[in-house]
C-alpha positions as CSV (number, residue, x, y, z in Angstrom):
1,X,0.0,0.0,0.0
2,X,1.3,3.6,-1.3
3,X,0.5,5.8,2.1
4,X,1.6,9.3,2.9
5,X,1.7,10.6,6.3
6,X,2.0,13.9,7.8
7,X,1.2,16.1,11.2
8,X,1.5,19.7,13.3
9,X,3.8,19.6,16.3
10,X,1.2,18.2,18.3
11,X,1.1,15.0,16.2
12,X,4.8,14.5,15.7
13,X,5.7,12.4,18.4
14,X,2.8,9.6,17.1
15,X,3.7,10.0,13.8
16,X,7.4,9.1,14.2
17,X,6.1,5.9,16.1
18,X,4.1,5.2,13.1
19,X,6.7,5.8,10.2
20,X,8.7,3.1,11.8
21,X,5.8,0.6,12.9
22,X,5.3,1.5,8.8
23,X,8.5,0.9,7.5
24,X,8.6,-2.9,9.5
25,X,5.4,-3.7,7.5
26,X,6.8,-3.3,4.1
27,X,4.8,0.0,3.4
28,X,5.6,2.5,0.6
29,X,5.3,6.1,2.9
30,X,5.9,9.3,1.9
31,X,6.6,11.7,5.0
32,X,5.1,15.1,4.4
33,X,6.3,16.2,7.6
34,X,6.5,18.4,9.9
35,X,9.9,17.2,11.6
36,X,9.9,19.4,14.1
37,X,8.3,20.7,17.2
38,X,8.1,24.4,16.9
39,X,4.0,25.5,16.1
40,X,3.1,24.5,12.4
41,X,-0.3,25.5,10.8
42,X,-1.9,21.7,10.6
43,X,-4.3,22.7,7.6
44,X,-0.7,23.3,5.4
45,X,0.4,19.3,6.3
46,X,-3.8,18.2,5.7
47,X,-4.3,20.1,2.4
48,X,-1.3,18.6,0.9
49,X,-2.1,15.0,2.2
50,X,-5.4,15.4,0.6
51,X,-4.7,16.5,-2.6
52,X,-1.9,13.6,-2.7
53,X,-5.1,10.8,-2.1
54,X,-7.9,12.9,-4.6
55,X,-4.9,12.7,-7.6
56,X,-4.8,9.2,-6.8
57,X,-0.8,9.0,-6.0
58,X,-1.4,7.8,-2.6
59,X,-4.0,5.2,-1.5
60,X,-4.5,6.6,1.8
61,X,-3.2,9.0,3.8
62,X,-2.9,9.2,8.0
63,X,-2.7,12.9,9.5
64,X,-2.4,13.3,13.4
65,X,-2.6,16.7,15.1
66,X,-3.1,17.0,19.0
67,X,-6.6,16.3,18.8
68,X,-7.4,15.0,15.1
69,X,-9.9,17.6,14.6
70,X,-8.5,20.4,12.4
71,X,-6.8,17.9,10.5
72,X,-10.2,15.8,10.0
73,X,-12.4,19.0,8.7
74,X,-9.4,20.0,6.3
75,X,-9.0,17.1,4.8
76,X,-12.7,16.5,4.5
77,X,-13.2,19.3,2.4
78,X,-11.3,17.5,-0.8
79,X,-14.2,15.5,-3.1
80,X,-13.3,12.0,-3.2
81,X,-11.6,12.1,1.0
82,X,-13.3,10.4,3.2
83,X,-11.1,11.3,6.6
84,X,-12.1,9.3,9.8
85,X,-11.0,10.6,13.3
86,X,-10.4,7.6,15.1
87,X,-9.5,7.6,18.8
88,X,-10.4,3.8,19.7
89,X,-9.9,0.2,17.4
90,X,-13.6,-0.1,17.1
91,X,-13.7,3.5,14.7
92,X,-10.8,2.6,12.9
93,X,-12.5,-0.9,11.9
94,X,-15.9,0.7,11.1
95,X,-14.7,3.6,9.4
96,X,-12.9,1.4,6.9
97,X,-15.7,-1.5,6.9
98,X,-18.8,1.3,6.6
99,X,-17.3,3.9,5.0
100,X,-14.2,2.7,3.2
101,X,-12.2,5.6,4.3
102,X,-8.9,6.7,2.7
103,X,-7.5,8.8,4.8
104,X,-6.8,8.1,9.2
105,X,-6.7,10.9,11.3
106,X,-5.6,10.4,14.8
107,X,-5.1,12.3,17.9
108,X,-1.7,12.7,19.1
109,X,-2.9,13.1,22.6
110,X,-3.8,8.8,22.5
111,X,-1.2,6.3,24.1
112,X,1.6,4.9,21.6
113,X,0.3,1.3,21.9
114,X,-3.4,2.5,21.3
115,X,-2.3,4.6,17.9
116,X,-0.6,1.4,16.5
117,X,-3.3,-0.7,17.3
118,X,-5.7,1.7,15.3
119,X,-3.4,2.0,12.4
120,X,-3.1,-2.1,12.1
121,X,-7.1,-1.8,12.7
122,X,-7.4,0.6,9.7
123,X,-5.1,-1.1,6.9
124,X,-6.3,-4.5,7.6
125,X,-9.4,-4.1,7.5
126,X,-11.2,-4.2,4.0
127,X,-14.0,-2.2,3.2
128,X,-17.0,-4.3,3.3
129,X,-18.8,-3.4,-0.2
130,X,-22.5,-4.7,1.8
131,X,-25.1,-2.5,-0.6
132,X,-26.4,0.3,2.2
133,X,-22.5,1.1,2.7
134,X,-21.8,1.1,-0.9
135,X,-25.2,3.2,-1.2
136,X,-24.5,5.7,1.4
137,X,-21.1,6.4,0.1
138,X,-22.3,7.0,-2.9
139,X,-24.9,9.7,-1.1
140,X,-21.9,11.2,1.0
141,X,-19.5,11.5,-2.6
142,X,-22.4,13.6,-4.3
143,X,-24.0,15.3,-1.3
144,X,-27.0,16.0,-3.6
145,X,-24.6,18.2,-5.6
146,X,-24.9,20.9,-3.0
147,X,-21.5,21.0,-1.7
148,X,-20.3,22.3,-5.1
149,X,-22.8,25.9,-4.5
150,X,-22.2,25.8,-1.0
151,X,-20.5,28.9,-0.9
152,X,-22.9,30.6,-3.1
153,X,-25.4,30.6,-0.8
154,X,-24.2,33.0,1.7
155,X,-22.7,35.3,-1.3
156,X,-25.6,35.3,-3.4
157,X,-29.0,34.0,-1.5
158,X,-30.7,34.7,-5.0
159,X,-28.6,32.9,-7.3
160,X,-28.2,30.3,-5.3
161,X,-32.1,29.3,-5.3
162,X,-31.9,29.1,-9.2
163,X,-29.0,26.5,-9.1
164,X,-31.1,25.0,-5.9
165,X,-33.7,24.9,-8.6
166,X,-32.1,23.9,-11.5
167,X,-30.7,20.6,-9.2
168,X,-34.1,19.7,-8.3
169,X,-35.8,19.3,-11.6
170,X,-32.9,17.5,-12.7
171,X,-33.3,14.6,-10.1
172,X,-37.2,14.4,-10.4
173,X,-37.7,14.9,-13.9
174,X,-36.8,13.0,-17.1
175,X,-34.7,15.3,-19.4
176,X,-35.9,14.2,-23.2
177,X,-34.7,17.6,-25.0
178,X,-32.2,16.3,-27.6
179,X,-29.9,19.4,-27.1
180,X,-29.3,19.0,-24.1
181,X,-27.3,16.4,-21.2
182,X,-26.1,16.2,-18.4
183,X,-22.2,16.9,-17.7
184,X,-19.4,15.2,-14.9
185,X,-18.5,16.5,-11.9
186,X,-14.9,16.9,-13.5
187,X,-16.4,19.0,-16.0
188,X,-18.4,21.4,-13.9
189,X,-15.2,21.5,-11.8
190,X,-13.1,22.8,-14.8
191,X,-15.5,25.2,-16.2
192,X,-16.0,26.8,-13.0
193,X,-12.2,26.5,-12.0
194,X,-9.8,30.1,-11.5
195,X,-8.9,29.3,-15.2
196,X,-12.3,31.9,-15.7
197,X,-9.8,34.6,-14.7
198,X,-7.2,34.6,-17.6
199,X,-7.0,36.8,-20.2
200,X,-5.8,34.6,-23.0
201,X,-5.8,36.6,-26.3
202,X,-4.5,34.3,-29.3
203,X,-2.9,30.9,-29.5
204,X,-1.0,29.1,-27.7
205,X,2.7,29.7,-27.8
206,X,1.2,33.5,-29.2
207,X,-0.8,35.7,-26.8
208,X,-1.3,39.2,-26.3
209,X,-1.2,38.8,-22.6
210,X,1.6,37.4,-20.5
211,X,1.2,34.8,-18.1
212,X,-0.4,32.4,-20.0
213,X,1.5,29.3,-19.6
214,X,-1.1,27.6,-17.4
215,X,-3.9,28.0,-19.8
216,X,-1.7,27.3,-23.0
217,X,-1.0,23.8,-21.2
218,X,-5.0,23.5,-20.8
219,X,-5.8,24.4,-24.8
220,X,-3.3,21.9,-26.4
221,X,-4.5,19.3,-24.6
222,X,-7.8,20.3,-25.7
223,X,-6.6,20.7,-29.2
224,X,-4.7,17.2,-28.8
225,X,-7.5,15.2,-27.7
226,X,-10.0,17.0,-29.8
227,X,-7.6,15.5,-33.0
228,X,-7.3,12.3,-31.3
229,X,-10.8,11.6,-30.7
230,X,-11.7,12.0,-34.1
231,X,-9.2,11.6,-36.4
232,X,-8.5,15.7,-37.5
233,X,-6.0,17.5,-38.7
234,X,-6.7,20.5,-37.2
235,X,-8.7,21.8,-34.3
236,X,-9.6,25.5,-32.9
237,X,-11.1,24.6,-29.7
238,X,-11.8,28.8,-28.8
239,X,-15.1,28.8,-30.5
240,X,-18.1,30.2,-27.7
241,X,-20.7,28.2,-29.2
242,X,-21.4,26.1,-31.9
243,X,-23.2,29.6,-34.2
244,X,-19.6,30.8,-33.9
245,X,-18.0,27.8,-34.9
246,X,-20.3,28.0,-37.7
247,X,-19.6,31.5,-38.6
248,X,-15.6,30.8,-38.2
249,X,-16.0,28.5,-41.1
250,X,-18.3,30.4,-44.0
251,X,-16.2,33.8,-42.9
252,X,-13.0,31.8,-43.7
253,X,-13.9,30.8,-47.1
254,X,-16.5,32.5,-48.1
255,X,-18.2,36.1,-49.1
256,X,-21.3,37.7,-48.3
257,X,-23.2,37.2,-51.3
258,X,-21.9,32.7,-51.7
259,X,-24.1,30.5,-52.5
260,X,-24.7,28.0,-49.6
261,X,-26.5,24.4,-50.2
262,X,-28.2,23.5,-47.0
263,X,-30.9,22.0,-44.9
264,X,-33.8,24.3,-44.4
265,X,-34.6,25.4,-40.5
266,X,-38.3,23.9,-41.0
267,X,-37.2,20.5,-42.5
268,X,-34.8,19.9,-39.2
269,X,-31.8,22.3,-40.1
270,X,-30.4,25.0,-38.0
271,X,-30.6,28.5,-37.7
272,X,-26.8,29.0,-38.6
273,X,-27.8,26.7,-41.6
274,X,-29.3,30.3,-43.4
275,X,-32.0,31.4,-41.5
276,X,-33.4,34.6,-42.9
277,X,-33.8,35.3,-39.3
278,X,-30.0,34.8,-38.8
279,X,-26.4,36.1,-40.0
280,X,-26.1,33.1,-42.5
281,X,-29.6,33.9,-44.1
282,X,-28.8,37.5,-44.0
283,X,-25.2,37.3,-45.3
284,X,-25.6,34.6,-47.8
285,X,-27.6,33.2,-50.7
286,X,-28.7,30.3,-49.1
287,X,-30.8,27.7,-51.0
288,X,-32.7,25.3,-48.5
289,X,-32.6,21.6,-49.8
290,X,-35.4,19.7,-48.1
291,X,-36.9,16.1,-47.2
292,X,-38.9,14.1,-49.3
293,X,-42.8,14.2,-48.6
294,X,-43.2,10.5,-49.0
295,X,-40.4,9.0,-46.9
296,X,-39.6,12.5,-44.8
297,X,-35.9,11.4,-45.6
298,X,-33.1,13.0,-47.7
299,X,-33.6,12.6,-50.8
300,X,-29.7,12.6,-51.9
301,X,-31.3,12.5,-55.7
302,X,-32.7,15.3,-55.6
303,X,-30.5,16.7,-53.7
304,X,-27.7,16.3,-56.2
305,X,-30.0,18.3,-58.8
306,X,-30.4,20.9,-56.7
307,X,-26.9,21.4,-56.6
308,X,-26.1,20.7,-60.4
309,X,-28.6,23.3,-60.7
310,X,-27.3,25.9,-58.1
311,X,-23.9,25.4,-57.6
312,X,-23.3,26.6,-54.3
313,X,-19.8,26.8,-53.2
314,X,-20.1,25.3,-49.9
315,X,-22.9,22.5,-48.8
316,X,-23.8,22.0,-45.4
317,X,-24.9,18.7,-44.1
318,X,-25.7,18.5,-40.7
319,X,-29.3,19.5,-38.7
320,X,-30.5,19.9,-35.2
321,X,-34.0,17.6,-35.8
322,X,-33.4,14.6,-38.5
323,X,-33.5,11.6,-36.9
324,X,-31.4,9.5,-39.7
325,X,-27.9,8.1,-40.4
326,X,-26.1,11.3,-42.6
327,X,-24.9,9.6,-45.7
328,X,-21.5,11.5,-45.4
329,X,-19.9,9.6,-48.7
330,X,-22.8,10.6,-50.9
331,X,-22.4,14.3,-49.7
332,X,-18.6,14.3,-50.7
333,X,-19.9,12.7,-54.0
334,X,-22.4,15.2,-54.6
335,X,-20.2,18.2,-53.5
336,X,-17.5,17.4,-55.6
337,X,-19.8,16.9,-59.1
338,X,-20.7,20.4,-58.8
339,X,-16.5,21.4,-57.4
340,X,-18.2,22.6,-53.9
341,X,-16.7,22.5,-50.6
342,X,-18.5,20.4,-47.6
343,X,-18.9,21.4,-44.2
344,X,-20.8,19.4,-41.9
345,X,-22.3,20.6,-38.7
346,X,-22.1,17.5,-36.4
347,X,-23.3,19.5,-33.6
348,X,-26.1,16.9,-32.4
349,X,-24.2,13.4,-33.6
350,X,-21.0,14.7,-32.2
351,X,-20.8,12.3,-28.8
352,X,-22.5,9.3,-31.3
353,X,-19.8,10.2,-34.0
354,X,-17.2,9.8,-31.1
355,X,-18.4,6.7,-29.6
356,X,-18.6,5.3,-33.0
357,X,-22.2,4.8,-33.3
358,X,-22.8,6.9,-36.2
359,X,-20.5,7.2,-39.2
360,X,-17.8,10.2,-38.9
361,X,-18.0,13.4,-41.1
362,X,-14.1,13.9,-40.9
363,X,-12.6,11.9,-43.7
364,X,-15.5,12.9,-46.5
365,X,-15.5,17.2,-45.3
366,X,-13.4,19.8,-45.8
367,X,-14.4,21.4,-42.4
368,X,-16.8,19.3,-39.2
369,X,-17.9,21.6,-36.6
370,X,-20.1,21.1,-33.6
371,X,-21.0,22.0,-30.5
372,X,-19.4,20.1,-27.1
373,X,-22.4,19.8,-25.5
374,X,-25.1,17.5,-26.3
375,X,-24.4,14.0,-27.2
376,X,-20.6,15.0,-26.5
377,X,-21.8,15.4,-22.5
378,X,-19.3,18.5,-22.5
379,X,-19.6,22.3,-22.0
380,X,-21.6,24.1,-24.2
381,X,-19.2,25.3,-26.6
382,X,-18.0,25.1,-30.0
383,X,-15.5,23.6,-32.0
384,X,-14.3,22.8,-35.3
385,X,-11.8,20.4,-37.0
386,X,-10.5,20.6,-40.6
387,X,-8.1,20.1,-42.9
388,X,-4.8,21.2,-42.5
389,X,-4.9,23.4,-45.2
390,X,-7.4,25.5,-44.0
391,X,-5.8,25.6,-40.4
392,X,-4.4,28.8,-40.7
393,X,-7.6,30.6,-42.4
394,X,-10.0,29.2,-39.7
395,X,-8.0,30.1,-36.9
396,X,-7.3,33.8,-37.6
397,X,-10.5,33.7,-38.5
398,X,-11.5,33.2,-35.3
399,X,-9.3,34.9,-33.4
400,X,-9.1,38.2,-34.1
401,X,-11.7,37.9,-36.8
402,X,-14.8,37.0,-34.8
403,X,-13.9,36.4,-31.3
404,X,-11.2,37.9,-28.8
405,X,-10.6,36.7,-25.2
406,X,-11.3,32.8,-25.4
407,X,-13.2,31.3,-22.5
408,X,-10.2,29.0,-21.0
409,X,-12.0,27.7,-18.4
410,X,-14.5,25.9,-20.9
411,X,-11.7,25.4,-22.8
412,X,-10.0,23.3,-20.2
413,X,-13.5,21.4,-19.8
414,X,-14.0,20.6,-23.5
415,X,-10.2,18.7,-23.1
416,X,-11.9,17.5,-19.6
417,X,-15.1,15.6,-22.4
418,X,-12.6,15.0,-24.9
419,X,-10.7,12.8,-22.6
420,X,-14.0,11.0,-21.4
421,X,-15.2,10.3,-24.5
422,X,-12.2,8.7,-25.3
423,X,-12.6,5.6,-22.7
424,X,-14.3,2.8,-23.8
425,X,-16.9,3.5,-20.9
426,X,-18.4,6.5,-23.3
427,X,-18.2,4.1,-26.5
428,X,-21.1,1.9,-24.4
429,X,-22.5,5.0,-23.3
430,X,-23.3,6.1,-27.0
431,X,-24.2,2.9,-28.3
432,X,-27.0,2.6,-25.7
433,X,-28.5,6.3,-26.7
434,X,-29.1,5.0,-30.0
435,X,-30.6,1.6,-28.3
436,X,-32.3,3.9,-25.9
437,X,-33.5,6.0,-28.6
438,X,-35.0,3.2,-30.9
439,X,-36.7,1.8,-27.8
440,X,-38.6,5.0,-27.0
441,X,-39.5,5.1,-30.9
442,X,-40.7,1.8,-31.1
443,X,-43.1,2.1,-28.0
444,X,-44.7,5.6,-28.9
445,X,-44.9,3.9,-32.8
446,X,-46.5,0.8,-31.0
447,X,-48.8,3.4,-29.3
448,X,-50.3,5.2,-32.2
449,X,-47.8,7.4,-32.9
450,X,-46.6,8.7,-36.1
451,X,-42.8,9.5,-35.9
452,X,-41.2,11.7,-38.7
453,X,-39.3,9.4,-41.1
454,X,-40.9,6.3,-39.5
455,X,-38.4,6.3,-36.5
456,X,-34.7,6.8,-35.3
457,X,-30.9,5.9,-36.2
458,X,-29.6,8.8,-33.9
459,X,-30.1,9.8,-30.6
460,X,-33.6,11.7,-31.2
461,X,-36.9,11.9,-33.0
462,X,-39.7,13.7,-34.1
463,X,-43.2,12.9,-33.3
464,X,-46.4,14.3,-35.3
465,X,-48.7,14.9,-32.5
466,X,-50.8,17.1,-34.7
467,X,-51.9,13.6,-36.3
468,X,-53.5,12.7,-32.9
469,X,-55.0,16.4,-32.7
470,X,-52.3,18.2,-30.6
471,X,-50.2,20.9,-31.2
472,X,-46.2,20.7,-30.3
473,X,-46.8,23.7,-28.0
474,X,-50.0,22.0,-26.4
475,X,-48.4,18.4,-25.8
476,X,-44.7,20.0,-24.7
477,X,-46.8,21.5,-21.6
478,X,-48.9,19.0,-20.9
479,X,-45.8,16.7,-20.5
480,X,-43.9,19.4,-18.6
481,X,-46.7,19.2,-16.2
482,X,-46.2,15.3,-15.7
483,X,-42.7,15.6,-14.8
484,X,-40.9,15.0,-18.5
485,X,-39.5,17.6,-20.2
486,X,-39.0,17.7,-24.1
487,X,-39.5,20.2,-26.7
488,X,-42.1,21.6,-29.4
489,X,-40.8,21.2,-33.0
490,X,-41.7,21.8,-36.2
491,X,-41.6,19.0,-38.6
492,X,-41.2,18.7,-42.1
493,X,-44.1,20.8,-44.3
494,X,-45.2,21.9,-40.9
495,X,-48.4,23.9,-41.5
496,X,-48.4,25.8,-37.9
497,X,-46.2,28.3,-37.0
498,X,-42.6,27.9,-35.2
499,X,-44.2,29.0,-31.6
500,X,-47.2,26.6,-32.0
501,X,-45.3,23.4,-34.1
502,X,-47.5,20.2,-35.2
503,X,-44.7,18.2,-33.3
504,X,-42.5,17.6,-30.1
505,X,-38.6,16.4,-30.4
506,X,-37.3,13.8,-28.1
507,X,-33.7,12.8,-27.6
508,X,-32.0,10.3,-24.8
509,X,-28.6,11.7,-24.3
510,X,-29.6,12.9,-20.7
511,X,-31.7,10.0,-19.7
512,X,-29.0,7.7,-20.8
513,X,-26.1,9.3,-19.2
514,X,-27.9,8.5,-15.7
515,X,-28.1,5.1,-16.6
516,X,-31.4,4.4,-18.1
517,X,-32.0,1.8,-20.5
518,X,-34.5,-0.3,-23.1
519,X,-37.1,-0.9,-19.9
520,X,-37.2,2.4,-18.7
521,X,-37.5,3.7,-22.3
522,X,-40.8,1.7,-22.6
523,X,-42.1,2.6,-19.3
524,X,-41.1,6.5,-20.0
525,X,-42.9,6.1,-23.7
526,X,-46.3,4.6,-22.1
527,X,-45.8,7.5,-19.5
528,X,-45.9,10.0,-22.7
529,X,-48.8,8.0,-25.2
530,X,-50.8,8.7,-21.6
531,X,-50.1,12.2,-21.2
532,X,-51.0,13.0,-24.5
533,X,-54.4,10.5,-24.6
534,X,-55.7,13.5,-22.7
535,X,-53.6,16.1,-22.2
536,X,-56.9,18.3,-20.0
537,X,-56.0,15.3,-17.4
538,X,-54.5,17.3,-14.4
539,X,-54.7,14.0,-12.6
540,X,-53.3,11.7,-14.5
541,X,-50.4,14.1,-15.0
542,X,-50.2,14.7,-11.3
543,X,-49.5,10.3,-11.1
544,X,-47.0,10.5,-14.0
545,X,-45.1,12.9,-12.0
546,X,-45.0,11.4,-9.1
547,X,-43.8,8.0,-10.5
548,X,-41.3,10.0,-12.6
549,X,-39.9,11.0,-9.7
550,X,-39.6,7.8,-8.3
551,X,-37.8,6.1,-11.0
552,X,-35.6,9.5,-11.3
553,X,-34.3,8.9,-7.6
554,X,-33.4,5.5,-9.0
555,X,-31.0,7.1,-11.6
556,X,-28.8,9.9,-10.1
557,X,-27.6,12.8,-12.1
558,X,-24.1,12.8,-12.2
C-alpha cells in the first residue's frame, strides 16, 4: 500500500512511532512532515495529504494533530476524502468497513500502543462493499450536488435558489430535450475553475497577454485530444458556441453574397444553416434543400440536382431535428460533381460520431464543426476540426476575426469531455443512446404514434402529434406538467407556426447518461402515449409525476 503521512507539532511524536511501525510492515510512505516541534499550521500538512489521495498518488493518507480535529475537517473538504478521526480500534474498523475511508486521522494526545493498534485496525481491514454502505457512500460522494454551491449561498442568496432549482428538476424529472445532457462532476469542476480569470488573447505559444502558460498547457490538450478523438488535422477549440464555430468557417472561405447548399430550418436544419432570421440567411444566398414528402428522408437524388442546378460553393450537411444516419460519402460525392466545398455541422451526432455509433464526417469534409455539448456530454461550446490546409484561415478567423478573449476555463473542460469520450466506458454510453433512442421510438410507434421518417438511427426523433389532434406547444406542456421535459418542433411541411409546431422532439442523451436503458425507455414512452391521450387530465399528470420522480431517484444525475 502507497500511504503518505503527515502532522502539526502536536502529532509529531505519534507519527514518528508510526513511520517506523510503517516501515517494519513493508509499506511505501511518503513523509510530508513536519519534523519538528516548533508550532506549524496543521491545515498546510492536511491540504497537501489530501490533494496527494484525490490525484490518486497515494492510496491513503494518516494525518495526526493533537486532537485529530482540524486535520479531520481540512482534509474532508477535498471530493473524493473520506477522513475518519479515530480515537479507539472499534472507529478505525468501522470507518474502513462502513465507510471505506482513505484517509486516518488520529489524535496525538492517544497512548503509543493505542495509535498502532488503530493504524493495524485501519489497513487490515477491507471495506466491506455490503449494498447500504456502498449506497451511502455514494450519497456522502455527491452530497445532492450541494456542496459544489455551498458557498454561493451566503454570497448570493438569490442565485443560489436558481442552481437549488435547477438541481431539483434535474433529479425528479426526465430530461428528453435532444440538445441538451447532463455533464461530470470533472467537467463542472473545470469550467468553474480560476482558469475563468485569464485573459488569453491568441494561440498558444502566441498571446497578447503574458502569463499564459497555465492555460496554454489547458488548450493543447484540448486541441490534442479534440484530434485524437476524431481523427482531424486541425482543431480550434476557442469557438463560444457552436453559431460561432459555424460563422468561423463560412467567414473563412466564403463572401457575403456565396451561394450556400443547406438543410432548411423547418425541415430539421439549423438557424446558422441560413435562416433569414439569422447572420447566415442574412449574409448569404442560401438555397434550403429539403426532405422528401413521402419518406420524410433525404432525398440525396434530388439533392444532387439541386446542386447541379445551383452550384453553391459550400454544402452543409448537418441539422438539429433529422432523426437519420447522414450519408456523409454521398455528400462528398455530390459536393465534388458540382466542385463545392462540404462542411458538416455534427453538432447533435457529435458524442455518437465519437463513440462510433454513427458514421464520422471527418474523412469525406473539408471542415466538421459542432458543438461540445449534447451528445458530446461537455460544456456548451463550439468547436471545429478541418483540414490542415485550411488551419491557418479558420484560426485567424476566429481569433481576431470573430472572437477575442477565449473562454479558458471551458476550454479546459472541453479537453476534460474529450478525454471522457475517449474511454471505452463512453463508446457503451453512445451505443446505448441509439438503443435507448430506438426503444422509446418503437413504443410511442407501437402506441399510435406517427414518428417523422418512420423512426430513429440517432439519438432523437420527431413525433407528429398534430396527427392525434395536438399541437407541439399543447403536448410539450402538458408533458412538462407530468414531470418529462422535451421540446415543441416543427416537422417537415409543418403547417403551424414555429411557436405553435404540429410536433414535439425527443432525444436520450440525458436519460441515458444517468443510466437508463431499453425498460425504462418503454415505461417512460407509455408514460408519454398517456399524457397525450388526454392532455386536460390534471390528474393523470399529477400520477406520472409522481412516479417519474420515483424512477428519477433511482438514476442519479451525475
Amino acid at each position: 500500500m502507497n500511504l503518505v503521512i503527515a502532522c502539526d507539532h502536536g502529532g509529531l511524536s505519534a507519527k514518528n512511532a508510526i513511520s517506523a511501525f510503517l516501515a517494519s510492515r513493508g509499506c511505501t510512505v511518503t513523509d510530508l512532515g513536519t519534523d519538528t516541534e516548533a508550532a506549524v499550521d496543521y491545515a498546510d500538512f492536511a491540504v497537501q495529504a489530501a490533494e496527494t489521495v484525490t490525484e490518486g498518488k497515494a492510496d491513503a493518507a494518516i494525518l495526526i494533530c493533537k486532537t485529530g480535529i482540524g486535520m479531520s475537517l481540512t482534509a474532508n473538504r477535498f471530493a473524493g476524502v473520506r477522513a475518519a478521526l479515530c480515537v479507539s480500534v472499534e472507529a478505525a474498523q468501522k470507518a474502513r468497513a462502513h465507510n471505506d475511508s482513505n484517509v486516518l486521522v488520529l489524535a496525538g494526545s492517544v497512548s503509543e500502543e493505542e495509535t498502532l493498534a488503530i493504524v493495524r485496525t485501519f489497513l487490515d481491514t477491507p471495506f466491506s462493499g455490503e449494498p447500504r454502505h456502498v449506497r451511502r457512500i455514494a450519497k456522502l460522494e455527491r452530497a445532492e450536488r450541494l456542496a459544489e454551491v455551498s458557498f454561493l449561498a451566503a454570497a448570493d442568496p438569490e442565485i443560489h435558489a436558481t442552481v437549488l432549482a435547477q438541481i431539483a428538476q434535474e433529479d425528479s424529472t426526465v430530461n428528453l430535450i435532444a440538445s441538451e445532457n447532463t455533464v461530470t462532476r470533472a467537467v463542472r469542476e473545470a469550467s468553474g475553475s480560476v482558469l475563468t480569470n485569464k485573459y488569453a488573447e491568441g494561440y498558444p505559444g502566441k498571446r497578447w497577454y503574458s502569463g499564459c502558460i497555465p492555460v496554454d498547457t489547458a488548450e493543447q490538450l484540448a486541441i490534442a485530444r479534440a484530434k485524437q478523438l476524431f481523427g482531424a488535422d486541425h482543431a480550434n477549440v476557442q469557438p463560444h458556441c457552436g453559431s460561432a464555430a459555424n460563422m468561423g468557417v463560412y467567414f473563412a472561405v466564403l463572401k457575403p453574397g456565396d451561394t450556400i447548399l443547406s438543410m432548411s430550418l423547418d425541415q430539421g436544419g439549423h438557424l446558422t444553416h441560413g435562416s433569414p432570421v439569422n447572420f447566415s440567411g442574412q449574409l448569404f444566398n442560401i438555397v434550403p434543400y429539403r426532405v422528401s414528402r413521402e419518406t420524410e428522408a433525404l432525398d440525396y437524388d434530388a439533392l444532387e440536382a439541386l446542386a447541379k442546378e445551383t452550384k453553391p460553393k459550400l454544402i452543409v450537411a448537418g441539422a438539429s431535428a433529422y432523426p437519420r444516419t447522414l450519408d456523409f460519402p454521398r455528400f462528398r460525392a455530390i459536393a465534388d460533381a458540382v466542385g463545392a466545398m462540404l462542411m458538416v455541422d455534427m453538432a447533435h451526432i457529435a458524442g455518437l460520431v465519437a463513440g462510433g455509433a454513427h458514421p464520422s464526417p471527418v474523412p469525406y469534409a473539408e471542415f466538421v464543426t459542432t458543438t461540445t455539448h449534447k451528445t458530446l456530454r461537455g460544456p456548451r461550446g463550439g468547436l471545429i476540426l478541418c483540414r490542415e490546409e485550411f488551419a491557418k484561415a479558420i484560426d485567424k478567423t476566429v481569433f481576431p476575426g470573430l472572437q477575442g478573449g477565449p473562454l479558458e476555463n471551458i476550454i479546459a473542460a472541453k479537453a476534460v469531455c474529450f478525454r471522457e469520450a475517449l474511454s471505452p466506458s463512453f463508446k457503451a454510453y453512445a451505443q446505448q443512446v441509439v438503443a435507448n433512442s430506438k426503444a422509446l421510438a418503437a413504443t410511442l410507434a407501437a402506441r399510435g404514434f406517427h414518428l417523422v421518417s418512420g423512426g430513429t438511427d440517432n439519438h432523437l426523433m420527431l413525433v407528429n402529434v398534430a396527427r392525434n389532434g395536438l399541437t407541439g406547444k399543447d403536448a410539450a406542456a402538458a408533458l412538462d406538467a407530468a414531470g418529462i421535459i422535451c421540446n415543441k418542433n416543427t416537422i417537415p411541411f409543418d403547417t403551424n407556426s414555429p411557436f405553435v409546431t404540429s410536433g414535439i422532439r425527443i432525444g436520450t442523451a440525458s436519460v441515458t447518461t444517468r443510466g437508463m436503458k431499453e425498460a425504462e425507455m418503454a415505461t417512460i414512452g407509455n408514460w408519454i402515449a398517456d399524457i397525450l391521450a388526454d392532455i386536460t387530465n390534471t390528474a393523470k399528470q399529477e400520477t406520472v409525476c409522481a412516479e417519474v420522480a420515483t424512477l428519477t431517484a433511482q438514476f442519479l444525475v451525475p
